[in-house]
C-alpha positions in Angstrom: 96.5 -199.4 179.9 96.2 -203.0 177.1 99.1 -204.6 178.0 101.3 -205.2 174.6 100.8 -208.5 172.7 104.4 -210.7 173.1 106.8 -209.9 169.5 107.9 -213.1 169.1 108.6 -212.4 165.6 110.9 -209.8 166.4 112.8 -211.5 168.9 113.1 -214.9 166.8 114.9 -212.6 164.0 117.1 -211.6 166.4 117.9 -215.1 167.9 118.3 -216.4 164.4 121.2 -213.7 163.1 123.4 -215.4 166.0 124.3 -217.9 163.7 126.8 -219.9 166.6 124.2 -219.4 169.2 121.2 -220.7 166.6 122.9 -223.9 165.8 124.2 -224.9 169.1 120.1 -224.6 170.0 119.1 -226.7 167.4 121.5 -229.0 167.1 121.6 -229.3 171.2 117.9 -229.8 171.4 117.2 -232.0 168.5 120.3 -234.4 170.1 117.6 -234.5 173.2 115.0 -235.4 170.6 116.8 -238.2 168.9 117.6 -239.8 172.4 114.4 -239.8 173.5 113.4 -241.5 170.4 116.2 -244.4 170.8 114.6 -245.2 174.3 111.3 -245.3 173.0 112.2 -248.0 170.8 114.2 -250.0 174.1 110.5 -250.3 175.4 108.3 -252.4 173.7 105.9 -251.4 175.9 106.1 -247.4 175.6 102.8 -246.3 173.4 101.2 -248.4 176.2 102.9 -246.2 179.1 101.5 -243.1 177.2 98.2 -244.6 177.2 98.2 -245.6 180.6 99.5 -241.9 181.7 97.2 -240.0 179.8 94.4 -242.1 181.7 95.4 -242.0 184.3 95.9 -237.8 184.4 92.9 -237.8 182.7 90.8 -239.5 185.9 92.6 -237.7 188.5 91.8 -234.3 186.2 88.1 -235.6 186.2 88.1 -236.2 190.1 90.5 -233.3 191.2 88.9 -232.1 194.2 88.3 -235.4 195.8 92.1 -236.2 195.3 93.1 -232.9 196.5 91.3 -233.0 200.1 92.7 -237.1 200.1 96.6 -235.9 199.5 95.8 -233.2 201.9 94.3 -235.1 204.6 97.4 -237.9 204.5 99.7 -235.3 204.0 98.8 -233.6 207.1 98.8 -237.0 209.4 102.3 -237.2 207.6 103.4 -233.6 209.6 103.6 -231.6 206.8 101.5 -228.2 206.7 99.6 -227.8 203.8 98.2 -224.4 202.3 96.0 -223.4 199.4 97.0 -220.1 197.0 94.1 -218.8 194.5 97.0 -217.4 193.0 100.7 -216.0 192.8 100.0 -213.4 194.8 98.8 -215.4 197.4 101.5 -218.2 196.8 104.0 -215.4 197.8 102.1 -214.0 200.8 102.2 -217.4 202.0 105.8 -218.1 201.7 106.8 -214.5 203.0 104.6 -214.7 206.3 106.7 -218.3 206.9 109.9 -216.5 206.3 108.6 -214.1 208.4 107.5 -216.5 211.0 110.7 -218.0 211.6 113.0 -215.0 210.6 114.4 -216.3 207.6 116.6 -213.9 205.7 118.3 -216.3 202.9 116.2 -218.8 200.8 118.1 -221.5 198.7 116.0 -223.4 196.3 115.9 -225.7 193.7 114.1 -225.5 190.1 110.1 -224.6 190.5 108.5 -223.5 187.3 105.7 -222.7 189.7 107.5 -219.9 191.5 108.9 -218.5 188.2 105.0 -218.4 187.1 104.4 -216.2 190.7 107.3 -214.0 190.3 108.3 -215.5 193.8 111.6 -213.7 193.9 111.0 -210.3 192.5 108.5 -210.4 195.5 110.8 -211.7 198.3 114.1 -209.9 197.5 112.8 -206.4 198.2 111.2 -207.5 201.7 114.9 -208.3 203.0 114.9 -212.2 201.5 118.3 -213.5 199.4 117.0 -215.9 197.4 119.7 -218.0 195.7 118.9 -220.9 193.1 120.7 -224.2 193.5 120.4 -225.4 190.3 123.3 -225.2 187.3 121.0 -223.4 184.9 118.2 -221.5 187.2 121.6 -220.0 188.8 122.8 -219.2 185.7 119.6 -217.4 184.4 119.2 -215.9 187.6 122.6 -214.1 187.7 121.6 -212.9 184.6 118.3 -211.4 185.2 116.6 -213.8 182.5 113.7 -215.7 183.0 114.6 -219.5 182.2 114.6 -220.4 178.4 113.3 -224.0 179.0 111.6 -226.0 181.1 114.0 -228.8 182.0 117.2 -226.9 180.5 117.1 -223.4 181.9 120.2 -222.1 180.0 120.1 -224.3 176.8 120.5 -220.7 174.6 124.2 -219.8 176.2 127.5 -221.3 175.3 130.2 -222.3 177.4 131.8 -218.0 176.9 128.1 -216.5 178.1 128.5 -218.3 181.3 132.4 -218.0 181.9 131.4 -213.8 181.3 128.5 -214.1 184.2 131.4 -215.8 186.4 133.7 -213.8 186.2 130.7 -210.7 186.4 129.4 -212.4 189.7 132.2 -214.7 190.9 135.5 -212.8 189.8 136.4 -215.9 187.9 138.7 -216.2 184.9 136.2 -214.4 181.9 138.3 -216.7 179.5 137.9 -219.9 181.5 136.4 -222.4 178.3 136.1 -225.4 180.3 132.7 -226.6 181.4 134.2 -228.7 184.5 135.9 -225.5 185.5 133.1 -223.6 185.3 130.8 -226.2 187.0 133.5 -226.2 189.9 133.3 -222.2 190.6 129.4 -222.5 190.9 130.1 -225.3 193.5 132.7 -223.5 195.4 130.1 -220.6 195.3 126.8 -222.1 195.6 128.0 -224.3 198.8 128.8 -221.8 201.5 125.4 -220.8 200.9 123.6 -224.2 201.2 125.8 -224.5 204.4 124.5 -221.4 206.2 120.7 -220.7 204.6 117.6 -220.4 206.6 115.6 -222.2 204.6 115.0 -224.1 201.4 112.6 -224.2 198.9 111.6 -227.3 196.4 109.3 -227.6 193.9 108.0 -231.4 193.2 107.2 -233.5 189.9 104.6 -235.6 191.3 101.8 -235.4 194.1 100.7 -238.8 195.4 97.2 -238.5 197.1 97.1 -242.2 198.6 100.1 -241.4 200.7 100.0 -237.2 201.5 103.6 -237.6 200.0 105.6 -235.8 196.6 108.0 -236.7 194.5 111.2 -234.8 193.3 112.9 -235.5 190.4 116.3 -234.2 189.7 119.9 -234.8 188.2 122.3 -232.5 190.2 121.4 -233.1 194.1 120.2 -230.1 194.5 117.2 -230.2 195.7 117.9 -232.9 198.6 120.8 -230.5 199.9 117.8 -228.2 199.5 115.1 -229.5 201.2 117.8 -231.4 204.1 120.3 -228.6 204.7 118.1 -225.9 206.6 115.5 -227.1 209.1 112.7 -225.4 207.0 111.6 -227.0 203.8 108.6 -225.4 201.6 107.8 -227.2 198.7 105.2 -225.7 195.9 103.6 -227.7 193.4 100.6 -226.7 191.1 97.3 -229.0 191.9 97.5 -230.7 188.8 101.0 -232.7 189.7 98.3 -235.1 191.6 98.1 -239.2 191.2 96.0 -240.9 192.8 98.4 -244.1 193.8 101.7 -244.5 194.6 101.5 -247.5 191.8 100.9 -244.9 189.1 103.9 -242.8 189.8 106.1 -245.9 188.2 104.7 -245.0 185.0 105.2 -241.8 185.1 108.5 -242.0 186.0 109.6 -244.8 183.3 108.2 -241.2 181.0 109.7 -238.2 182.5 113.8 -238.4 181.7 113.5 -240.5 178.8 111.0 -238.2 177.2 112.9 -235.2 178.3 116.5 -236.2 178.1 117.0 -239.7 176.5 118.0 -240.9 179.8 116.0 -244.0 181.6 115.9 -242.0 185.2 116.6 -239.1 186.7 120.0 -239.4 188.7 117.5 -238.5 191.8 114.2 -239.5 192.3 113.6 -238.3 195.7 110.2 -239.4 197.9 109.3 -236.9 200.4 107.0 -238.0 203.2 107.4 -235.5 206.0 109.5 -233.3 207.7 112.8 -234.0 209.1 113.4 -234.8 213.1 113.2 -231.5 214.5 112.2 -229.8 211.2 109.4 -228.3 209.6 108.0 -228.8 206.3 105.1 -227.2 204.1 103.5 -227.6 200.6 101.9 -225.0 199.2 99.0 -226.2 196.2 98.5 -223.9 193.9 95.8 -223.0 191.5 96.7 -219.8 189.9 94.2 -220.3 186.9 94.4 -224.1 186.9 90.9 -224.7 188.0 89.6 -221.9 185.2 91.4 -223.5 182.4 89.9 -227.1 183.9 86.6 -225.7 182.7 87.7 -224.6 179.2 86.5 -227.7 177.2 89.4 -227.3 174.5 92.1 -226.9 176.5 91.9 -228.7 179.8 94.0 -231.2 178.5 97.0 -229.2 179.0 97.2 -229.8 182.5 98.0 -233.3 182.4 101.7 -231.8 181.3 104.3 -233.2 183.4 107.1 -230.8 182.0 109.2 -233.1 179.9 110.1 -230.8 177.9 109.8 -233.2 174.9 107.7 -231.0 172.6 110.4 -228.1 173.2 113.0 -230.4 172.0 110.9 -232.0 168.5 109.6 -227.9 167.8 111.2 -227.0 164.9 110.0 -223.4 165.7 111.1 -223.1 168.8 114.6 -225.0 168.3 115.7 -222.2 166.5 113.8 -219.2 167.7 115.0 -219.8 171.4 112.5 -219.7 174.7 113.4 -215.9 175.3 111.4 -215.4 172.1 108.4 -216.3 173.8 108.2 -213.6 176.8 107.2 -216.1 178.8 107.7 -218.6 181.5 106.7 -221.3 179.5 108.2 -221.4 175.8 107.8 -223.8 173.0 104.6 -225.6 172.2 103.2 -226.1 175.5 104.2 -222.7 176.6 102.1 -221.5 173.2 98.9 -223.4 174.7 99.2 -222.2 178.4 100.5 -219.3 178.0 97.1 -217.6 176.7 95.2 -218.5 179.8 97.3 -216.6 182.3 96.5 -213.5 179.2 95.1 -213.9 176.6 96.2 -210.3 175.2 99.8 -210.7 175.9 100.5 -214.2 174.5 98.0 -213.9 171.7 101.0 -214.6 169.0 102.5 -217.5 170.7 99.8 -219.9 169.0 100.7 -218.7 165.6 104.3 -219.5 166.2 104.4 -223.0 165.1 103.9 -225.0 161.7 101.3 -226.8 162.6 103.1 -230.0 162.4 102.3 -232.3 164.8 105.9 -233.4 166.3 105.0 -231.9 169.7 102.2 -234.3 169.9 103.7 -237.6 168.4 106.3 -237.2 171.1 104.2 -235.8 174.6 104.3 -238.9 176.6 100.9 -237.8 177.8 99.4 -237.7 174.7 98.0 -233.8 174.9 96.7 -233.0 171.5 99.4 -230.3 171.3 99.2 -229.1 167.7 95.3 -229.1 167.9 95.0 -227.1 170.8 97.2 -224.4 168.8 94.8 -224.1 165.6 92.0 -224.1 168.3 93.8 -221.4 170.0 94.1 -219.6 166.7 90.3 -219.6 166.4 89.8 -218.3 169.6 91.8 -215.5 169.5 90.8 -214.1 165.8 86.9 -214.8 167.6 88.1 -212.6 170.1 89.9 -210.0 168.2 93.2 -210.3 169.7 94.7 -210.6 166.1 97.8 -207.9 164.5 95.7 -205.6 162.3 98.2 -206.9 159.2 96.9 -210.5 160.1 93.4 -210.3 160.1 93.4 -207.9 157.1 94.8 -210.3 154.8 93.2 -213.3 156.5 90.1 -211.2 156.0 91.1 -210.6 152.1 92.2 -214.7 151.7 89.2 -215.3 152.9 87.1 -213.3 150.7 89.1 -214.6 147.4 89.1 -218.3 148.4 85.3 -218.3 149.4 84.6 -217.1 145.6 86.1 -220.3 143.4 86.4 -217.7 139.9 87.8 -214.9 141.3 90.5 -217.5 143.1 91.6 -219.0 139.7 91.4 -215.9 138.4 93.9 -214.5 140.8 96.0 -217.7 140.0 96.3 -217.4 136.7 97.7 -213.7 137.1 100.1 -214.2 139.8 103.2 -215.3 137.5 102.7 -212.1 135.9 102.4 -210.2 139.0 105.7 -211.5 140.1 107.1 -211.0 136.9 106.2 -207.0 136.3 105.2 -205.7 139.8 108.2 -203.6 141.7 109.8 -205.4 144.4 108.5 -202.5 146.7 104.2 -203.6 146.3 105.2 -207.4 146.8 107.4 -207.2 149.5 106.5 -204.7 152.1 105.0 -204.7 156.2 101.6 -206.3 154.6 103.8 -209.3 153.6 105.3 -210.6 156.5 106.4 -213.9 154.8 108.4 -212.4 152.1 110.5 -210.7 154.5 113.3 -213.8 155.0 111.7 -215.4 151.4 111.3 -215.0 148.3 107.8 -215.9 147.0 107.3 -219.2 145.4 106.5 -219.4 141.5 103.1 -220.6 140.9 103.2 -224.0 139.0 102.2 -224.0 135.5 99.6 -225.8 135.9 97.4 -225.8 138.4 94.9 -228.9 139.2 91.3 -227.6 138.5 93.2 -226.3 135.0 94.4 -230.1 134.3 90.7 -231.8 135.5 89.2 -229.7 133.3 91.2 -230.6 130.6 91.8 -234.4 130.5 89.0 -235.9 132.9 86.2 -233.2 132.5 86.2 -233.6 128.4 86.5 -237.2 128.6 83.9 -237.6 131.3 81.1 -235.4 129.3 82.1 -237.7 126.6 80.8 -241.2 128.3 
């Protein structure tokens, strides 16, 4: 059976007739846009850091399996177990036979894109695991059976009322309590039991330094050191592109990460793990799970030296006021559009056409991906590959025909102010025009520039 393309369309429509929910989005997310943009200009030196990451991602990319066997060889004379997962599935099997192992029943953990991307919980939970998240937002979501809505933000898309209704739904709270703090409180009362009595905990990691077999955790609530210190058992997964080779690289990178993603200098956390804890036991899993295929793809490789800022989410005007449900993904907004397609192709084939082509996303990645290119690219591949709606490649098919032949095209100009004129609403505005569904179509100006060469250069060119 295909597997349905994504409707992002549809579910954008929907986010945007919330009109409260809509602007809080935008106006919440372009904030985290402007901030970043007031501690760029603190840093003289910040096009230079961007530079400098984007080299250095770009070498450790270019030498990725001799940087993977040095992390793991440290990492093992560090204590720590290491393991390898092809892919989700595997990632899973791996964490559920060291459950199983040391009969774990309850798993708290802190925010890992990696085991959203491996549906780690929907495999867990039904083989007798509790797995709780730690963190404000992943909690949040998780309570209400959505996947996260952004990468560094889980929750962005609710107001303070959505998450005082999953309270009092999971928590027996007040349904009517407004007040953040109060709110913040009863997911600490909650959440700390928990941490107090799990089996194990679960991290994922920002940063994989191969010179010293050690990672890097970078977070603003705590919750990953109670984490990773509370039980006696820490696994931490991390996809194999988080690698630098030196511990002097990591500076730059984190002198990028929370300014670019929140407009703050550091993360209140930056924790450095080097091994397990006396009388504990700690393992990383690496995983690939189409990392090393889309290392190959000559257009897009590029994407993996994202360090999951969150920046281009922030600067998308698209996404800002579509929402990251929209995307049916795990990984939303511009970035999301460009990775999305390599874990299906099918199924995300309409996340590259949500976006205007602007560039923002990649004036602001502090890794300098060429965001915005690798989304027309993305376009080409996918019409090359037939994954376009019919509608779309219809009239892309029809545009192209009148635009390769220059007479017809004028032709067709000059008769569009009548058509708009005389022509029922029904025959311009139906399911073959998409666009005119939330617009009206533009006029076409009087006068159109081949019309005005021809009249005052062409003449008066002839006549020299």
């Amino acid at each position: 059976m295909k597997v349905k393309p994504v409707n992002h369309a549809k579910a954008a429509e929907e986010f945007l007739e919330d009109a409260p929910h809509l602007t809080f989005h935008d106006e919440r997310l372009w904030d985290m846009r402007q901030k970043r943009d007031q501690q760029m200009h603190l840093l003289p030196e910040w096009q230079d850091l961007r530079t400098r990451a984007s080299e250095i991602k770009e070498h450790t990319l270019a030498n990725l399996p001799e940087y993977l066997e040095q992390f793991e060889a440290n990492a093992k004379k560090n204590g720590i177990h290491v393991h390898w997962a092809a892919d989700g599935a595997e990632h899973n099997r791996i964490v559920g036979e060291i459950l199983e192992k040391h009969g774990a029943k309850s798993l708290i953990k802190s925010k890992s894109m990696v085991t959203e991307e491996c549906d780690m919980r929907a495999y867990l939970e039904p083989r007798g695991v509790t797995v709780t998240e730690t963190d404000l937002g992943e909690r949040i979501q998780q309570l209400d059976d959505q996947l996260p809505s952004h990468i560094v933000v889980p929750a962005v898309h609710k107001l303070v009322p959505d998450v005082a209704k999953i309270f009092a739904k999971n928590y027996h709270t007040d349904p009517n309590d407004n007040d953040p703090q109060s709110l913040a409180e009863a997911q600490r009362m909650a959440a700390r039991p928990v941490i107090l009595t799990a089996d194990a905990g679960m991290t994922g990691g920002n940063f994989l330094v191969a010179e010293t077999g050690t990672f890097v955790v970078c977070t603003n609530e705590g919750n990953a050191d109670l984490s990773s210190t509370v039980p006696n058992l820490h696994i931490a997964t991390l996809g194999i592109e988080r690698l630098v080779p030196r511990m002097a690289d990591l500076g730059v990178f984190v002198r990028l990460l929370s300014r670019s993603a929140l407009g703050s200098p550091i993360t209140q956390y930056t924790t450095h793990f080097r091994g397990p804890q006396k009388g504990g036991e700690m393992h990383i899993i690496l995983v690939d799970n189409g990392r090393s295929t889309r290392l190959g793809m000559e257009e897009f490789w590029t994407s993996l030296k994202c360090i999951r800022c969150g920046a281009c989410m922030n600067t998308c005007p698209v996404y800002r006021r579509s929402g990251g449900l929209s995307y049916g993904a795990v990984y939303s907004g511009p970035i999301g559009a460009i990775i999305d397609p390599t874990f299906n192709e099918r199924k995300y084939s309409t996340l590259p056409f949500a976006s205007t082509m602007n560039g923002s996303c990649t004036n602001v990645c502090p890794v300098k991906i060429n965001i915005h290119e690798q989304l027309y690219k993305w376009r080409r591949v996918l019409a090359e590959h037939h994954e376009l709606p019919f509608v779309k490649r219809e009239i892309m098919h029809m545009a192209g025909k009148l635009m390769g032949q220059p007479k017809l095209y004028r032709t067709a100009i000059n008769g569009t102010e009548v058509a708009l004129s005389t022509m029922p609403r029904f025959v311009l505005y139906n399911w073959l025009n998409p666009w005119g569904k939330h617009r009206e179509l533009p006029h076409p100006v009087k006068q159109t520039f081949h019309s005005w060469y021809k009249q005052n250069r062409l003449k008066k060119d002839k006549a020299q």
